[in-house]
KEVO-246156 format. One line per 5 residues: number of its first residue (from 0); their letters; for each residue x, y, z of N, C-alpha, C. Coordinates in steps of 0.2 Angstrom, whole numbers, plus 5000, padded with zeros to 4 digits. Each point is the difference from the previous one (the first is absolute). Example, Ala and Ser with C-alpha at 12.3 -4.5 7.8 and 13.67 -1.06 7.14 Angstrom:
// KEVO-246156
0 = AS = 5066,4972,5039,4996,5006,5000,5004,5006,5000 | 4998,5005,4996,5004,5006,5001,4996,5005,5003
***
This chain:
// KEVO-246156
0 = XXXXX = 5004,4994,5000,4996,5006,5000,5004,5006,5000 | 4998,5004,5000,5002,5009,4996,5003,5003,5008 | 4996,4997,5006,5004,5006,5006,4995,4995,5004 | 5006,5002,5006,4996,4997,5008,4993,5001,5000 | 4998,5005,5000,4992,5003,5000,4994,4997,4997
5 = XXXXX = 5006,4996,4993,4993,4997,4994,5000,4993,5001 | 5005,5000,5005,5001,4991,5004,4995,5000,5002 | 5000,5004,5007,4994,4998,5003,4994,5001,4999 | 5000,5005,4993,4992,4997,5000,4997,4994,4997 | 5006,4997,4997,4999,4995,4997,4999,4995,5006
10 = XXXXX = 5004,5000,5005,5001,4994,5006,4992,5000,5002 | 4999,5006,5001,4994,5003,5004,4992,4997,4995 | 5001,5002,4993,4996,4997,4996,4999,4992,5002 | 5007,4997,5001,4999,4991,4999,4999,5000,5007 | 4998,5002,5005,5000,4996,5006,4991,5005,5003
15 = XXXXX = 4999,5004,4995,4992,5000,5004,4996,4994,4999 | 4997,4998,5005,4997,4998,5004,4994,4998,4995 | 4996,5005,4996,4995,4997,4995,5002,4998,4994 | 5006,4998,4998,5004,4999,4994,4996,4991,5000 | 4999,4995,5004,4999,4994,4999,5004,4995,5002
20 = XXXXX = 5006,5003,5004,5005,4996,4999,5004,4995,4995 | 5001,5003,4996,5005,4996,4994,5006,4997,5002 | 5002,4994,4998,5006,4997,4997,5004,5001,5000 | 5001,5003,4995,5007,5002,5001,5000,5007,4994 | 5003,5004,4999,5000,5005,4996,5008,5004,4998
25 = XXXXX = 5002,5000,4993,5006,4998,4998,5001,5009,4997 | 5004,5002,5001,5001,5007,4996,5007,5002,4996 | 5001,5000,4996,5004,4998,4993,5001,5006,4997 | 5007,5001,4999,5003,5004,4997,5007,5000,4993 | 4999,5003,4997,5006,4996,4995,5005,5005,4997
30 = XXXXX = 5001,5005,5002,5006,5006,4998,5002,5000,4994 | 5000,4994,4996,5003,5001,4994,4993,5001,4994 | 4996,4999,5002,4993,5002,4996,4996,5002,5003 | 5002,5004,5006,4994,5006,5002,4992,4993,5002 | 5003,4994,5002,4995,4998,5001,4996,5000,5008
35 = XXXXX = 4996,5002,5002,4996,5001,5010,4994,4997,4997 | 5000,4995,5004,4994,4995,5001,4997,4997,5006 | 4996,4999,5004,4996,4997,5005,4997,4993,4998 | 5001,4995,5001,4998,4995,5001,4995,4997,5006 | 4993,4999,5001,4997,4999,5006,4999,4994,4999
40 = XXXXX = 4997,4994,5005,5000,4995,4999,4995,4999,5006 | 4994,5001,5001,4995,5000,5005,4998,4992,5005 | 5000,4995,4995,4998,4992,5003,5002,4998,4992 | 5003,4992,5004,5002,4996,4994,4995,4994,5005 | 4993,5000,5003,5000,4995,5005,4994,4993,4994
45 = XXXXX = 4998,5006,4995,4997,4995,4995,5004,4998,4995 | 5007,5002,4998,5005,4998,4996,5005,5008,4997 | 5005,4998,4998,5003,5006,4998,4995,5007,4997 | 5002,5005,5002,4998,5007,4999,5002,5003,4993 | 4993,5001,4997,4997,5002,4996,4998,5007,4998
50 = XXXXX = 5003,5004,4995,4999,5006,5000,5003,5005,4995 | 4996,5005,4996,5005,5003,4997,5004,5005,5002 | 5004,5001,4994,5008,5008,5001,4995,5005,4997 | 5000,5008,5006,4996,5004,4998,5006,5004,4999 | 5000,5003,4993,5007,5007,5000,4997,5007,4999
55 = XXXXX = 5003,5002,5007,4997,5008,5000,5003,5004,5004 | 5000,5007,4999,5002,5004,5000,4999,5005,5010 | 4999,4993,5003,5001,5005,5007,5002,5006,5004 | 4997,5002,5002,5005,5007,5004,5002,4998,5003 | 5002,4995,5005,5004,5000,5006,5002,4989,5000
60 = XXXXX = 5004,5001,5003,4999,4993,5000,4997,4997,5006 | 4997,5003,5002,4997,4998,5008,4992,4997,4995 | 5000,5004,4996,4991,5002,4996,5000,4992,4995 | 5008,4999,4998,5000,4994,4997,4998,4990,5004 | 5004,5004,5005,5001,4994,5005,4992,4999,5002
65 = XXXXX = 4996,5006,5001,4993,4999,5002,4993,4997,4995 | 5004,5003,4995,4996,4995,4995,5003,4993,4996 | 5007,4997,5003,5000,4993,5000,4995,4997,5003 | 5001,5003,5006,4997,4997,5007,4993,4999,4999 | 4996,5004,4998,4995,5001,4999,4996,4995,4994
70 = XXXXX = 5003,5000,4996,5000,4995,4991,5003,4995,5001 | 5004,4998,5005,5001,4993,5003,4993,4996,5004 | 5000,5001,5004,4995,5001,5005,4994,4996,4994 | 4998,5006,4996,4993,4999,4997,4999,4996,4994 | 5007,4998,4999,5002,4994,4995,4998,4992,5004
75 = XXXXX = 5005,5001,5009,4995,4992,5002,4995,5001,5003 | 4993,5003,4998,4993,5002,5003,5000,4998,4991 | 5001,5003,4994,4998,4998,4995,5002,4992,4995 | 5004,4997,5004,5002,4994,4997,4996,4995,5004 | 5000,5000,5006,4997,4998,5005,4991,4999,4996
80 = XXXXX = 4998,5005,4999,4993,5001,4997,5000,4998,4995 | 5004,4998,4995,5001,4999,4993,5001,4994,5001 | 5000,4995,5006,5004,4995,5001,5007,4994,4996 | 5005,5006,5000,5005,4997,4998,5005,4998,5006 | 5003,4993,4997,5004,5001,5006,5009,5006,4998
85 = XXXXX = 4999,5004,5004,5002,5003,5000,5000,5008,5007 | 5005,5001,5001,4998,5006,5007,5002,5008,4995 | 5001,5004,5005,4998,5007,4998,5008,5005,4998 | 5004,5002,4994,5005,5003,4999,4997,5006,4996 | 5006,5004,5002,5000,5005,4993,5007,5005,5001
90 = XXXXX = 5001,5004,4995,5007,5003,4997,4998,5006,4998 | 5003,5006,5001,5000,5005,4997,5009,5004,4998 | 4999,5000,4996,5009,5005,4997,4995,5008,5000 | 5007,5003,5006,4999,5007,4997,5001,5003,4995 | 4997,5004,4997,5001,5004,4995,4997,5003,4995
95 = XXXXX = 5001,5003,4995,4994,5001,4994,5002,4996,4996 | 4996,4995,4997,5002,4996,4996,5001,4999,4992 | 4999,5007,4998,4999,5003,4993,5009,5004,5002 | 5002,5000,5005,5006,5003,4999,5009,4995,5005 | 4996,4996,5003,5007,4996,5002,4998,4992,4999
100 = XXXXX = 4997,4998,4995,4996,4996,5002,5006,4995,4993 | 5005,4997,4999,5004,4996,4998,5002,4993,5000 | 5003,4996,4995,5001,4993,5000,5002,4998,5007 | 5008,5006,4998,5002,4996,5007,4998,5001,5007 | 4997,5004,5001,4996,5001,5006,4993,4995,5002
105 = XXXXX = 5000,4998,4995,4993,4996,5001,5003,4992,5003 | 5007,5000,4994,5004,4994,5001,5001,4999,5010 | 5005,5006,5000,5001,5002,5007,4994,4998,5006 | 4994,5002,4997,4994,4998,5006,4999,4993,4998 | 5001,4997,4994,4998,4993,5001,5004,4995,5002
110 = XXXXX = 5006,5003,5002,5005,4996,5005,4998,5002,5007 | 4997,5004,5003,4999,5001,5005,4994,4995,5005 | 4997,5001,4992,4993,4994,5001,5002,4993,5000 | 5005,4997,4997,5002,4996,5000,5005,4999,5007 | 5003,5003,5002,5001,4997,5006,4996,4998,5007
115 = XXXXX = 4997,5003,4997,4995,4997,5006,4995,4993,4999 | 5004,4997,4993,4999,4991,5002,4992,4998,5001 | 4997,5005,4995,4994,4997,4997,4992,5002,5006 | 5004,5003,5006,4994,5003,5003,4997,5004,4999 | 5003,5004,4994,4993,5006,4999,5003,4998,4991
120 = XXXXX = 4994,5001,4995,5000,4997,4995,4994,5008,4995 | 5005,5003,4999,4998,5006,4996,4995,5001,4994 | 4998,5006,4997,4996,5000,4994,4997,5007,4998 | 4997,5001,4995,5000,5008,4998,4995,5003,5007 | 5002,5007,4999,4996,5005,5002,4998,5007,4998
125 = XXXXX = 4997,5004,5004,5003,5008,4996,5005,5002,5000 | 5002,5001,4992,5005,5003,4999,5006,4993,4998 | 4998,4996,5000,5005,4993,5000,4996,4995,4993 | 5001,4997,4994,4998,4998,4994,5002,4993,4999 | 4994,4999,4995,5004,4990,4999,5008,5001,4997
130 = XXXXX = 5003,5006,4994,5005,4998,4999,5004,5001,5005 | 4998,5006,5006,5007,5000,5006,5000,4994,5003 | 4995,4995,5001,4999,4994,5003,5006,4993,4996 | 4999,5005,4995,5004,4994,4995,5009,5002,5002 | 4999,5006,5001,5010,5000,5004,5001,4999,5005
135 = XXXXX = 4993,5001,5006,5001,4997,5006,5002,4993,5000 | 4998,4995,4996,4998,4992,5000,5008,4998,4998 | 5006,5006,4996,5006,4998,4997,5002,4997,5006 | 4999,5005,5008,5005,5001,5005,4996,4994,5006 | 4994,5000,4999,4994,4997,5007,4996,4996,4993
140 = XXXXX = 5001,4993,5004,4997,4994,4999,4992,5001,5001 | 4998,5006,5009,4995,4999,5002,4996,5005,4996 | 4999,5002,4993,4996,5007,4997,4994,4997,4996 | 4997,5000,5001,4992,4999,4995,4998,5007,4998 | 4996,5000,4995,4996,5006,4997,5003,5001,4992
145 = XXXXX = 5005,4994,4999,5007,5000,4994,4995,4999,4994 | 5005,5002,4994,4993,5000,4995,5000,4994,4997 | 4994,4997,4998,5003,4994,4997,5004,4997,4996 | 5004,5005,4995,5007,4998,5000,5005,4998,5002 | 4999,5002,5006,5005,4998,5007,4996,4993,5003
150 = XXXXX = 4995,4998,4998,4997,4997,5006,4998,4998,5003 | 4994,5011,5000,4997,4999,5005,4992,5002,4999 | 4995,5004,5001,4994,4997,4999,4998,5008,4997 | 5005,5005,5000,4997,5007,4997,4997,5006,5005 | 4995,5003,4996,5000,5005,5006,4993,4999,5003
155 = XXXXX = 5001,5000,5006,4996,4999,5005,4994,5003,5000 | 4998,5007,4997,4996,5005,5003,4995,4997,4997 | 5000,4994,4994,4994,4997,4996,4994,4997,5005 | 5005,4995,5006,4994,4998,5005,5001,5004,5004 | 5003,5006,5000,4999,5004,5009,4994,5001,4998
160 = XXXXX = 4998,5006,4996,4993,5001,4995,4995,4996,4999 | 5000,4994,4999,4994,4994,5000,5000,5000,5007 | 5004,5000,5005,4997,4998,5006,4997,5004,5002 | 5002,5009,5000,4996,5004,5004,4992,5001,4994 | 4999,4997,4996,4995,4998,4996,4995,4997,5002
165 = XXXXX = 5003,4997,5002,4996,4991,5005,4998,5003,5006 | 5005,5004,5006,4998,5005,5004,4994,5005,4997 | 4999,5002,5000,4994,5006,4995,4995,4996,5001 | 5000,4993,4996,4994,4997,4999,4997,4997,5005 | 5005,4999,5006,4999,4995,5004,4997,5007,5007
170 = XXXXX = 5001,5007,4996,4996,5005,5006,4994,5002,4999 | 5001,4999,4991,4993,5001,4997,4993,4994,5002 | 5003,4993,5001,4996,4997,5000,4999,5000,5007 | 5003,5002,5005,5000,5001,5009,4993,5006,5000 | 5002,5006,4998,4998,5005,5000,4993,5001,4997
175 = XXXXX = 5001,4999,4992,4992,5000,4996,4999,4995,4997 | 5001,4994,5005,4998,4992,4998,5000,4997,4992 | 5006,5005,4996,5001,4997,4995,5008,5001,4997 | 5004,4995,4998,5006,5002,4999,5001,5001,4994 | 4999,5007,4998,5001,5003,4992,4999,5008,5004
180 = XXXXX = 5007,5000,4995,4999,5009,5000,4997,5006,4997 | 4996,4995,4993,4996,5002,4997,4997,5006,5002 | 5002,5005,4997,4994,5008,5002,5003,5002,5005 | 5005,4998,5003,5004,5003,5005,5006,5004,5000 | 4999,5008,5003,5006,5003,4999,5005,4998,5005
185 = XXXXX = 5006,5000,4997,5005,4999,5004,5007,5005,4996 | 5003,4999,5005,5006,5007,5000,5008,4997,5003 | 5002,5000,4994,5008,4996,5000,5008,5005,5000 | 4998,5004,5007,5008,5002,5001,5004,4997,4999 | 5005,5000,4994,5007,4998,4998,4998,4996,4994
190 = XXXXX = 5001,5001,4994,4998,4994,4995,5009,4999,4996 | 5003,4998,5006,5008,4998,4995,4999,4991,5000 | 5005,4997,5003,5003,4995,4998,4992,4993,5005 | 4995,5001,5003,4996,4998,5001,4993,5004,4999 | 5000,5007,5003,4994,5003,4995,4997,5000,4994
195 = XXXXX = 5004,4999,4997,4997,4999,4992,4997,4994,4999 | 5005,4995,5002,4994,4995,5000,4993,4998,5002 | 5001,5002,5005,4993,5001,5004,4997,5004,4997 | 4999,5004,4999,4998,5004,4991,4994,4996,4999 | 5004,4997,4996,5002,4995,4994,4992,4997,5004
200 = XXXXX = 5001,4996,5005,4997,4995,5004,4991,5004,5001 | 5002,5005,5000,4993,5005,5004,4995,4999,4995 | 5003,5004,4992,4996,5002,4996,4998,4993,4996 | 5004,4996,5002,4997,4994,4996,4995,4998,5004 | 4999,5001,5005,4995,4998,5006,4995,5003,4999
205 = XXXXX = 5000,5006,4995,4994,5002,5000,4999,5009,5003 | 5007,5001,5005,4998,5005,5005,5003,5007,4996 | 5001,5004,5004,4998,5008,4999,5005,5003,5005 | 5008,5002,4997,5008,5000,5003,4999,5006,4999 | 5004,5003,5005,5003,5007,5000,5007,4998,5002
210 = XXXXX = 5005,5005,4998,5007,4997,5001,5005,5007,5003 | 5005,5001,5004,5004,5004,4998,5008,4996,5003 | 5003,5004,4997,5007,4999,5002,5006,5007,5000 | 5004,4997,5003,5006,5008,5000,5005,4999,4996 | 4999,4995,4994,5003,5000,4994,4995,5001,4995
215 = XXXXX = 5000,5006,4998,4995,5000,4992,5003,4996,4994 | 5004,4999,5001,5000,4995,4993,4997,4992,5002 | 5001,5000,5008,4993,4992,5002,4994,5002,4998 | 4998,5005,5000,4993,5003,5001,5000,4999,4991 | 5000,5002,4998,5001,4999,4992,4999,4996,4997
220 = XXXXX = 5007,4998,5002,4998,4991,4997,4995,4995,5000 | 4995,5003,5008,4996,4997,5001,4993,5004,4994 | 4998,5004,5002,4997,5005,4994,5001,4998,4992 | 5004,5001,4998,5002,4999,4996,4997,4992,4995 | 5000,4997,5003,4997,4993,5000,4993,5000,5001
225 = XXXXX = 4996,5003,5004,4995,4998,5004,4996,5011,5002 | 5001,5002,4994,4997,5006,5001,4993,5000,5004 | 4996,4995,5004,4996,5001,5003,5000,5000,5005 | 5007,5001,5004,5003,5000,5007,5001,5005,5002 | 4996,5002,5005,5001,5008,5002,5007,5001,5004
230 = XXXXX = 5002,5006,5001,5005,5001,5003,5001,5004,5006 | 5001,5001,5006,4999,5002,5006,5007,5006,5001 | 5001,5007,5000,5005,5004,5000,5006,4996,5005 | 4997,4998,5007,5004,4996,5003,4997,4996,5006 | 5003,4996,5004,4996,4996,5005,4997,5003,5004
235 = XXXXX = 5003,5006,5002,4993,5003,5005,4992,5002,4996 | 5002,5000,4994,4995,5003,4995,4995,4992,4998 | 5007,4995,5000,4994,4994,4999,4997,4998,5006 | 5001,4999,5004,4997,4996,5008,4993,5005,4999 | 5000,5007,5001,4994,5003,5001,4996,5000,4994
240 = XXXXX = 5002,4996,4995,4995,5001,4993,4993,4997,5003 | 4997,5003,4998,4990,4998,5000,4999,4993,4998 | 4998,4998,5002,4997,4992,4997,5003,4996,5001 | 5008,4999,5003,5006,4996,5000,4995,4996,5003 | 5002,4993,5000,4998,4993,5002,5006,4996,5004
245 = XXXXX = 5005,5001,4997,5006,4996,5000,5006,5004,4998 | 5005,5001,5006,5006,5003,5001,5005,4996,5000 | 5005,5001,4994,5006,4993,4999,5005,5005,5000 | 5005,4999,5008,5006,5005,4999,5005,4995,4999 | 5003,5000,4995,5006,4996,4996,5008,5004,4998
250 = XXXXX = 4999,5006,5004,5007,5002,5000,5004,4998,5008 | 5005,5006,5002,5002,4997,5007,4995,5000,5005 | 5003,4997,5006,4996,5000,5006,4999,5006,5005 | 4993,4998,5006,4999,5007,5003,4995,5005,4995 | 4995,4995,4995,4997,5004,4998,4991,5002,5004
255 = XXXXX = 5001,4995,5005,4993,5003,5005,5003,5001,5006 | 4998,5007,4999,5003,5003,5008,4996,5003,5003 | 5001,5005,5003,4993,5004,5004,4999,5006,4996 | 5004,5002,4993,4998,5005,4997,4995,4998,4995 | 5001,4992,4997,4998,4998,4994,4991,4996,5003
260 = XXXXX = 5001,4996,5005,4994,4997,5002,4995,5002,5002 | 5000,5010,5004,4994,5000,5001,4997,5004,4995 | 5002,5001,4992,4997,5002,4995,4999,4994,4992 | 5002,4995,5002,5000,4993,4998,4991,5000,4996 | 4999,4999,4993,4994,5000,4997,4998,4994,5000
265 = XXXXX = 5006,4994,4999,4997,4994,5000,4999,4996,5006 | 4996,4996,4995,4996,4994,5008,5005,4993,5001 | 5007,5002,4995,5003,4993,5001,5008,5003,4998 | 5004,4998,5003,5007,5000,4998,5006,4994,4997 | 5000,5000,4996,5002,4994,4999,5006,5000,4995
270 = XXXXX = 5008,4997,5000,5005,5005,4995,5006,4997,5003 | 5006,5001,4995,5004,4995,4998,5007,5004,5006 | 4996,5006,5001,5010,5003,5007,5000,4998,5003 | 5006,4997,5004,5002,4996,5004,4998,5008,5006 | 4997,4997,5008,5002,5004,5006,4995,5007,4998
275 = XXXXX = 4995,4998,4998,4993,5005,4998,5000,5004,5006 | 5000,4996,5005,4997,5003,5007,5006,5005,5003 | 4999,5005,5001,5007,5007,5003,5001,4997,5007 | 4995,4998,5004,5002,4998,5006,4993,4996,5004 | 5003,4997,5006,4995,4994,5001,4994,5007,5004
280 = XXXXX = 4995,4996,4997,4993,5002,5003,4997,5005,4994 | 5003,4998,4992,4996,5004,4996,4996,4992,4997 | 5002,4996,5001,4994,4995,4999,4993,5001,5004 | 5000,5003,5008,4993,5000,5002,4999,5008,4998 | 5004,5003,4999,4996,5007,4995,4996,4999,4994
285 = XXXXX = 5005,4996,4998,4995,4997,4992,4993,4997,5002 | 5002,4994,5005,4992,4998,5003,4994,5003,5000 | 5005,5005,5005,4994,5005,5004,4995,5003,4993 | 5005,5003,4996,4997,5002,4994,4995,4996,4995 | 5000,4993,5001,4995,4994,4999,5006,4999,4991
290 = XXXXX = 5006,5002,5000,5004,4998,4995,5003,4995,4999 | 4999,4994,4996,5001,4995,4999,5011,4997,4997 | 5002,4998,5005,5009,5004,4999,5000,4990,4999 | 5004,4996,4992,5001,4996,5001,5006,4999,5000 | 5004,4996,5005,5006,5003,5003,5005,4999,4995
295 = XXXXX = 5005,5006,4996,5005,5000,4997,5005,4995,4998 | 5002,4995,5005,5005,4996,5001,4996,4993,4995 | 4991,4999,5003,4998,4993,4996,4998,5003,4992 | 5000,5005,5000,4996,5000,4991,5007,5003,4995 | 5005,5002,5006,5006,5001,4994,5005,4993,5000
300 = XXXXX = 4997,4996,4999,5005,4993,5004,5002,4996,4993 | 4995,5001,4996,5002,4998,4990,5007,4999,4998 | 5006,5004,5003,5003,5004,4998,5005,4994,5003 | 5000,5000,5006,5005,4996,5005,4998,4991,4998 | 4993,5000,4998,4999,4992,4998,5004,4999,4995
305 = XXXXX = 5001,5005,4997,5002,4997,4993,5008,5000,5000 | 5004,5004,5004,5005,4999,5000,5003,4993,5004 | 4995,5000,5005,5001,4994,5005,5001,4993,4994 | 4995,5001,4997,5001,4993,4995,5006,4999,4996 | 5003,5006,5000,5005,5000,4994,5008,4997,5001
310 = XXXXX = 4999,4999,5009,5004,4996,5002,5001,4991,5001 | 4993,5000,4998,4999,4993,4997,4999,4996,4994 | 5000,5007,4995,5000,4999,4992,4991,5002,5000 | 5001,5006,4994,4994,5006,4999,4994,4995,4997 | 4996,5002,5004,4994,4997,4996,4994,5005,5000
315 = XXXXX = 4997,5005,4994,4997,5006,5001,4993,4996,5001 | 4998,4996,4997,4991,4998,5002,5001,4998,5007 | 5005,4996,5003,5001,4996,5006,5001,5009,5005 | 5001,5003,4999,5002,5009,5006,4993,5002,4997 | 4997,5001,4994,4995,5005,5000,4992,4994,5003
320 = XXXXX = 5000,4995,5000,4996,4996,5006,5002,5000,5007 | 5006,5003,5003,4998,4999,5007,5001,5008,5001 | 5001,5005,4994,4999,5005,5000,4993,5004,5003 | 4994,4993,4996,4992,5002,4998,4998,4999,5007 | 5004,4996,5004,4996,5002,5007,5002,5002,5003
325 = XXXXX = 5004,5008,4998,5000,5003,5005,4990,5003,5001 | 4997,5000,4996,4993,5000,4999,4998,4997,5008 | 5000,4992,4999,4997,4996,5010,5003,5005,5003 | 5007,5000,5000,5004,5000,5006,4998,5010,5003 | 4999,5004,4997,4995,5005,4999,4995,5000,5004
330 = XXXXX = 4995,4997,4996,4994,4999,5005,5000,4994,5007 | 5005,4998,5000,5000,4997,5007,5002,5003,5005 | 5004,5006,4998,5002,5005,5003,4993,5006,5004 | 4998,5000,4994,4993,5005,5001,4996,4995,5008 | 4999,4994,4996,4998,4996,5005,5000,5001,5009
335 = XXXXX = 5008,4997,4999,5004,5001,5006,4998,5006,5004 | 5002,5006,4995,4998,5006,5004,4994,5004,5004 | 4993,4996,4995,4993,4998,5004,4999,4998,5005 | 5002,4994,5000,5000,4995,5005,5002,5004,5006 | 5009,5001,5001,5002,5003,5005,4999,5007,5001
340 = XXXXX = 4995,5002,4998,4999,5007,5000,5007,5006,4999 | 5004,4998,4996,5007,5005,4998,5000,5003,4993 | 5004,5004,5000,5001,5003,4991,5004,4994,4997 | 4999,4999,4992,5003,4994,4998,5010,5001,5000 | 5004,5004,5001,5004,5001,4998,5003,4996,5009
345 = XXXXX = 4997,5002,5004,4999,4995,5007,5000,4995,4998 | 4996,4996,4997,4996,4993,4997,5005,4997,4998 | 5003,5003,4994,5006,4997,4998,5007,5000,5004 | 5001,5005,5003,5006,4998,5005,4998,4995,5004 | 4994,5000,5003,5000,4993,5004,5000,4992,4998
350 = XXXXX = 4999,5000,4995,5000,4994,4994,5009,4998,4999 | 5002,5005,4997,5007,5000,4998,5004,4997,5006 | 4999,5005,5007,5005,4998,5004,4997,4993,5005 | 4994,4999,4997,4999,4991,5002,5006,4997,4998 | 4999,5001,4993,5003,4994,4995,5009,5002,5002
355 = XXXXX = 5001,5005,5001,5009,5002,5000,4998,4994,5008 | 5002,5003,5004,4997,4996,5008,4999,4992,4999 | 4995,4998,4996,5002,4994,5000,5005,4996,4999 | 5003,5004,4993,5005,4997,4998,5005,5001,5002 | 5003,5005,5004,5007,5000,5006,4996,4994,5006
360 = XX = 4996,4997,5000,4998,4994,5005,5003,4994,4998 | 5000,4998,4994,5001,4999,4994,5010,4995,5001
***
């Protein structure tokens, strides 16, 4: 780290008390290619830790170390949910990645993952792509997300997308007892490397999108295609759109907070960003608001199926079938959290940490 001062907030980051207790947590530097990377590794109690490398441009590195911790953590609540065997990892490289973001640098981080002897086992994320995956795999055995070229299954966001698809449908049919989106608006913050797809998924369903993003050329592209798609100036401007049905945030996390949820237009949230929730007890705000929140971690989970397969030789109908239930696993959630009188984002952390708990019995 850069001075005594940026130590400690880093120390001080890994040792609060609500972080979850993680494993073990690796911080990795490479001098010769400007490479600063965190490594989090939350539970390997269901098998080696799964999760992608997020590259991005942090202010501090205390901010980076808190969002390993964070996206580790939410990786074994969503693999756990997803039923893989597999526990909860993830990685982050500081930086901007449009400007330090190089072979050898990626090489240099894939030897770091590599030493760690298969416990935490990598894969794309923001700001990280199937060809970067293909130079990570040069250096680390442990990389999936490779394209299949390399021998791996490609890019992921096809079933992150169908799952949070399946999610939708599985609130639709909780909520207005039919699972079609048909005539329903819904509003897709972020339409890059998984928004678009879901797009894709909406209008064939029948429904009524509105979109925005803070890259106009996403925005575009999607227009472009599909001229019947409105376009929202920006997210504060989508959420309070009139008639909103269904609010899909799909860029970063911390998208319902207490600035965004008590002017929230839709009756259901439902979206592919990892860490929706800014901080615990905006699930019972959403409740209280009678907003139907289906938890982040099980409708984005497409994504991590598929790479999970890829370590045992890709099979895309074999990933988009256990993909299709993230649909049950949805509504069993909704279920759970009737029954026990809780918001479902409770529902599902209680389900998760059964199965993690067992399995350390195990």
């Amino acid at each position: 780290m850069t001075d005594v001062t940026g130590a400690d907030d880093v120390l001080h980051t890994l040792f609060r008390s609500d972080q979850g207790g993680h494993e073990q947590v690796v911080l990795c530097q490479d001098r010769a290619t400007g490479l600063k990377a965190v490594i989090a590794i939350h539970s390997t109690a269901l098998g080696p830790a799964l999760g992608g490398t997020r590259f991005y441009p942090y202010a501090t590195e205390a901010e980076a170390v808190a969002d390993a911790l964070n996206l580790s953590r939410g990786m074994s609540y969503k693999n756990a949910m997803a039923g893989l065997d597999h526990g909860g990892g993830k990685a982050v490289i500081i930086g901007d990645p449009e400007t330090i973001k190089t072979e050898d640098l990626l090489l240099a981080y894939g030897r770091f993952v590599a030493s760690l002897g298969g416990r935490y086992v990598t894969a794309c994320d923001v700001g990280t792509y199937v060809a970067d995956m293909d130079v990570v795999a040069r250096s680390c055995q442990w990389t999936t997300g490779r394209s299949p070229e390399n021998g791996g299954a490609g890019d992921s966001s096809v079933l992150t997308a169908f799952g949070v698809f399946q999610g939708m449908r599985a609130s639709a049919q909780h909520l207005w007892g039919d699972p079609t989106l048909r005539g329903r608006k819904v509003g897709v913050a972020g339409v890059g490397k998984v928004g678009r797809h879901l797009v894709e998924h909406l209008l064939s369903d029948g429904a009524e999108v509105v979109i925005t993003d803070v890259r106009t050329e996403s925005v575009d592209a999607i227009t472009a295609l599909h001229p019947e798609v409105a376009v929202a100036a920006d997210t504060e401007a989508l959420i309070r759109t009139e008639g909103l049905d269904i609010y899909a945030p799909c860029a970063l996390g911390g998208a319902l907070n207490d600035e965004s949820v008590p002017v929230l237009t839709a009756k259901v949230v439902c979206g592919a960003a990892n860490n929706q929730l800014a901080h615990p007890g905006v699930e019972k705000d959403l409740a209280d608001r009678a907003i139907l929140y289906a938890p982040d971690y099980v409708v984005n989970a497409g994504g991590v199926i598929q790479v999970a397969d890829e370590l045992h030789g890709f099979d895309f109908d074999r990933c988009k079938a256990k993909a299709s239930k993230i649909f049950d696993t949805t509504l069993a959630i909704f279920a759970r959290a009737k029954e026990d009188g809780i918001p479902p984002a409770a529902a599902a952390d209680r389900i998760a940490e059964q199965r993690m708990a067992e399995a350390r019995q195990h």
